[in-house]
C-alpha positions as CSV (number, residue, x, y, z in Angstrom):
1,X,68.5,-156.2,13.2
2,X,70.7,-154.5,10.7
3,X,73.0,-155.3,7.5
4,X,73.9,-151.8,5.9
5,X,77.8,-153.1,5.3
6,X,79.2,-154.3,2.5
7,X,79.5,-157.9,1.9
8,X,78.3,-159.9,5.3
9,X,75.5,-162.3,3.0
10,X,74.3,-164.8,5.4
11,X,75.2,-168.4,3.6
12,X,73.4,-171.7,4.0
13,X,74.1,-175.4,3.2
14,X,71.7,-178.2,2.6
15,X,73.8,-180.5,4.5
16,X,71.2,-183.4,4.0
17,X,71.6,-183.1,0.6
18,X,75.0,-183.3,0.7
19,X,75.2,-186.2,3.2
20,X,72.8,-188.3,0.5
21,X,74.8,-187.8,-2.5
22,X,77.7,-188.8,-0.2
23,X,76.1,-191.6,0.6
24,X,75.3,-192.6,-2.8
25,X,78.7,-191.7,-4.6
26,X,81.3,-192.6,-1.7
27,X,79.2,-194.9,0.3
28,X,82.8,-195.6,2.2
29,X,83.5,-192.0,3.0
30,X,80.2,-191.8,4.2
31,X,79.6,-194.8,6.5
32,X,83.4,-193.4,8.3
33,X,81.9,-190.1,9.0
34,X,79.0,-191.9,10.8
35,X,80.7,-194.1,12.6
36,X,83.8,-192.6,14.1
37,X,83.0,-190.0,16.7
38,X,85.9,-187.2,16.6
39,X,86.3,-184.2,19.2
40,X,84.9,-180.6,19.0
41,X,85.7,-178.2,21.7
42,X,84.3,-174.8,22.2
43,X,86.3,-172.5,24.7
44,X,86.2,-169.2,26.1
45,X,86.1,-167.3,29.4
46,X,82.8,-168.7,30.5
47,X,82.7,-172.3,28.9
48,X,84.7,-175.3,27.9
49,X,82.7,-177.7,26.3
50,X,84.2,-180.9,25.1
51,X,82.3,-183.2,23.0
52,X,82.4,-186.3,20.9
53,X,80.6,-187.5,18.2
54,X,80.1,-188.5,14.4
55,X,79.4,-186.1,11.8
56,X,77.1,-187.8,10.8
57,X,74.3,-189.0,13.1
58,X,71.8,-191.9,11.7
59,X,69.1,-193.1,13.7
60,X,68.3,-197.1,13.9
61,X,67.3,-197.6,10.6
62,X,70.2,-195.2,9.0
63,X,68.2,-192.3,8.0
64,X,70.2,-189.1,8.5
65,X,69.3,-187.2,11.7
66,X,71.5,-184.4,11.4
67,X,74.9,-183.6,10.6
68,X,77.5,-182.0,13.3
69,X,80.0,-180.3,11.3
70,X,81.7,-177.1,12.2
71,X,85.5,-176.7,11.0
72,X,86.2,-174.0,13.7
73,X,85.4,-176.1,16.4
74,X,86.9,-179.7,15.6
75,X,89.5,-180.5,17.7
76,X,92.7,-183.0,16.9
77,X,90.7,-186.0,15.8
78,X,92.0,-189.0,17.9
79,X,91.2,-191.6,15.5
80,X,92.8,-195.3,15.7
81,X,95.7,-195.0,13.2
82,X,94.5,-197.7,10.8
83,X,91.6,-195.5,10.2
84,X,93.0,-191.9,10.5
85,X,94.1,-191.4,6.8
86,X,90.8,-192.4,5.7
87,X,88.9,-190.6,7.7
88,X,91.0,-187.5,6.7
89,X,90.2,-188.3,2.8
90,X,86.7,-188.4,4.0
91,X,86.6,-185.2,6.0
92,X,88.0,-183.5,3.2
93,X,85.7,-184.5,0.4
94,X,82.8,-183.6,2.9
95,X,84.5,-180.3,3.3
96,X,84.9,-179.7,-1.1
97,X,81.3,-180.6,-0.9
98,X,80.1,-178.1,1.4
99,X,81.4,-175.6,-0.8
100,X,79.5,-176.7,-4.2
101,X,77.1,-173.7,-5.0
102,X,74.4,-176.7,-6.3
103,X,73.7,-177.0,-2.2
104,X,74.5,-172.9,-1.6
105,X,72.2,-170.3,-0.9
106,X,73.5,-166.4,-0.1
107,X,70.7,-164.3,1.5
108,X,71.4,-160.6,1.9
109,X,69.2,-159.8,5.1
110,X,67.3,-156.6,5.6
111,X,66.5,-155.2,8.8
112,X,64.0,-156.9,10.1
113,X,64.0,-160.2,8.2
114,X,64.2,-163.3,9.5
115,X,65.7,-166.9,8.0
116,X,63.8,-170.1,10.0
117,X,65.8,-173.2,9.7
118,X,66.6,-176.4,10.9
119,X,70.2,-176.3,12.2
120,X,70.5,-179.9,12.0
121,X,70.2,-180.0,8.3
122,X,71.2,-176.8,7.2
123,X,74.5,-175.5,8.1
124,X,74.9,-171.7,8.2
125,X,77.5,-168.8,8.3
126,X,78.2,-165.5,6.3
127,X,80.3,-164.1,3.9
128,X,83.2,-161.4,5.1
129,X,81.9,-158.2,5.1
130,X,83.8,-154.8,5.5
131,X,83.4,-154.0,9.4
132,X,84.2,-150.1,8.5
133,X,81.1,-149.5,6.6
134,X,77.4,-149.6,7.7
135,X,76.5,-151.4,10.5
136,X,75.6,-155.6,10.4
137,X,73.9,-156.6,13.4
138,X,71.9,-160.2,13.7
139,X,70.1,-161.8,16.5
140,X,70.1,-165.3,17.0
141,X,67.5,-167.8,18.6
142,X,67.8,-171.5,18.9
143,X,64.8,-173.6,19.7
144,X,65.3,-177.7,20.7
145,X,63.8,-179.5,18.3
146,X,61.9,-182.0,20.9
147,X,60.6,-179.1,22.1
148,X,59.6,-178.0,19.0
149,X,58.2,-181.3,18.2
150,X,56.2,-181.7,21.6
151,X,54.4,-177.9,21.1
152,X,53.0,-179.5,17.3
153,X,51.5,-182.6,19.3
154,X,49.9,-180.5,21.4
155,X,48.8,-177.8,18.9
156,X,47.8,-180.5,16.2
157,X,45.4,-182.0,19.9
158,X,44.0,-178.6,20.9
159,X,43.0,-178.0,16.8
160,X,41.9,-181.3,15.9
C-alpha cells in the first residue's frame, strides 16, 4: 500500500530448493526434520493456537509438499532425548541454509505492487527498516491452496 522508509525490503526463500539440496547433501538431517513433529504456538489476546508437526511435510511417495518453518513461532521442541541433539544439528543447518543468498531474493515494493506466491514453498519476511522515516504499509491475503486448486478444475471445465 506503501514503502517510502528506509530499509523494510520484503525477503523471500525458495524453501523447496533448500529442502532438496538438504535432501541430497544431509540425507540424515533431512529425513529427521520430516519425521519428528515439534510444537509451534502462536499467542495473543484473541488466539492460542498450538500445533504439531514436521518441518518438513512429504506426501506418500516423499515428494516435498511444503515446508512449516517459522523460528518465531517454534515452541520448546519435546523430542525423545535420544533424538533431541540430532534434531538440534539438523534444525540448525536448515536454519544456515535459509540464510544462503543462492536461495534469497530482496524485493523493494512500490505502492501498489503485488508479490504472488506459494507460502508453502517460499518462506517470506522483510528486512528492518527505519520506522521514523516514510511510511511502510503492506496488505496481506492468504488463499488455501485446495481452494485454489478446485477454482482451476473448474476454470480449465468451463474453458475447455
Amino acid at each position: 500500500m506503501s514503502n517510502e522508509s528506509i530499509g523494510g525490503e520484503s525477503t523471500f526463500v525458495d524453501g523447496l530448493k533448500v529442502l532438496e539440496a538438504l535432501r541430497e547433501e544431509q540425507p540424515e538431517y533431512f529425513r529427521l526434520l520430516a519425521e519428528y513433529a515439534i510444537p509451534f504456538r502462536f499467542h495473543d489476546t484473541a488466539h492460542d493456537i498450538r500445533e504439531h508437526h514436521p518441518v518438513i511435510n512429504l506426501d506418500n511417495f516423499g515428494n516435498i509438499v511444503e515446508i512449516k518453518y517459522n523460528a518465531h513461532l517454534a515452541d520448546v521442541f519435546d523430542l525423545p532425548s535420544d533424538v533431541m541433539y540430532d534434531y538440534y544439528l539438523a534444525y540448525r543447518e536448515l536454519m544456515a541454509r535459509l540464510k544462503d543468498a543462492r536461495y534469497k531474493i530482496e524485493l523493494k515494493l512500490a505502492a501498489g505492487q503485488m508479490v504472488v506466491f506459494d507460502n508453502r514453498r517460499v518462506l517470506h519476511g522483510r528486512n528492518a527498516f527505519d520506522e521514523n522515516v516514510g511510511e511502510r504499509r503492506l496488505k496481506g491475503c492468504y488463499v488455501d491452496r485446495s481452494e485454489f486448486k478446485s477454482r482451476l478444475r473448474t476454470l480449465k471445465k468451463q474453458l475447455a
